[in-house]
N, C-alpha and C positions, 0 to 999 in steps of 0.2 A: 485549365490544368487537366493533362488527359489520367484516367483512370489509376495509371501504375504510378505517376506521381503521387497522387492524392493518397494513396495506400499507405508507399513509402513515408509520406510526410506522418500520415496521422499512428503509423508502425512508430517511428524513431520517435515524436512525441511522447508516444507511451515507454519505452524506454527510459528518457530522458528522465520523464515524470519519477516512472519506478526506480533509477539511481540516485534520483534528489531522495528520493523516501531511504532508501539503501543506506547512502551516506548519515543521512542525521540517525537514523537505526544506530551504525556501526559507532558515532560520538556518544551513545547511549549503553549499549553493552561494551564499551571498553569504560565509561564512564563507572558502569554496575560490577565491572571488575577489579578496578581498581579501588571502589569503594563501595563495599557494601551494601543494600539499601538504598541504595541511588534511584530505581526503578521500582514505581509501585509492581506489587505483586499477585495475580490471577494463582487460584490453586496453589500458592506458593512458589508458583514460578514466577521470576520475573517478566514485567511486563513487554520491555523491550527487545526479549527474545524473542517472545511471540510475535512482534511485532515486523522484526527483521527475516522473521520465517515465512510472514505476509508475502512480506515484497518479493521477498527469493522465489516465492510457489506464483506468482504475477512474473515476475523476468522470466521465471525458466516456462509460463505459458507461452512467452510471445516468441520463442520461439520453436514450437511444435508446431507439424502443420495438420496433424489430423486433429480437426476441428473435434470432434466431440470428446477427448481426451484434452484438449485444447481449453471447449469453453468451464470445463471441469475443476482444471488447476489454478485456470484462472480465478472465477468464480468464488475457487476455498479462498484461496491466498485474500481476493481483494472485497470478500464481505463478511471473511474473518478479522481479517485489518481492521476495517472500518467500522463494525461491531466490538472491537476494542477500544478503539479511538472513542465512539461513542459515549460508552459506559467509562473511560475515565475521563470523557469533559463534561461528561454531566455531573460525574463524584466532583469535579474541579471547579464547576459554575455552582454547584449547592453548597461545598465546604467539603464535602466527605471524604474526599481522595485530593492528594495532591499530584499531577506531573510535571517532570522537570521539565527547566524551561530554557530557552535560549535567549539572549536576547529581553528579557524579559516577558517572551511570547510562550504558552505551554505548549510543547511538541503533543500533546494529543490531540489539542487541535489543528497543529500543522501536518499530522496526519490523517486529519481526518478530511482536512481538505486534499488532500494530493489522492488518498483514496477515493470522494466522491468524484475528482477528475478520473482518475485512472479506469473507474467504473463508467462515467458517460463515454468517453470516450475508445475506450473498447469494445464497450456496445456497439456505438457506432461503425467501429471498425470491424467486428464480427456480421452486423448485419450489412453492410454492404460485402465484404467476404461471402456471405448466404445468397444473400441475390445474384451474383455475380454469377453462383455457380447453376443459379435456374433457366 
């Protein structure tokens, strides 16, 4: 696979990734508006807004192309994400916090995984970007 493949393929990946994460977000805050309380709460904000702000500040990195504003936005968006994720699946594995769940599965851990993807794999994809241009 030559070079601009490989980019492309592991680009639209992350994408993909970050609209899986997008989507169950937006089942989440329409969820929190329609009722209440639905979404545990950080500061009093709900948690799936913060969460849906993640992803949005990860999409709207991958496509900038000035890299050091680039790995910035990314960076906020995808290890504030997942420092969210975190801290409600541990409230959710000890008792302390509950997140909603789908499927019987809690979305703070199916965010937490699509965030440590989205984080390897932009790596990835930033450092070959880096080399490339040495």
């Amino acid at each position: 696979m030559n070079k601009f493949k490989e980019k492309t393929a592991l680009r639209i990946s992350l994408i993909i990734f970050t609209l899986i994460g997008i989507i169950f977000s937006v089942y989440l805050v329409v969820s929190e508006i329609y009722n209440p309380g639905f979404c545990p709460k950080i500061f009093n904000i709900p948690a799936c807004y913060l969460v849906i702000a993640s992803f949005i500040l990860v999409l709207i990195s991958l496509f900038i192309n000035r890299t050091p504003v680039r790995l910035i936005i990314f960076y906020l968006g995808a290890l504030s994400g997942l420092g969210i994720a975190i801290w409600f699946s541990i409230g959710q594995i000890t008792g302390a916090r509950e997140c909603p769940d789908l499927f019987n599965i809690p979305l703070c851990f199916g965010s937490g995984v699509l965030f440590v993807i989205i984080i390897v794999s932009g790596s990835i994809e930033i450092k070959k970007q880096l080399l490339n241009r040495e």
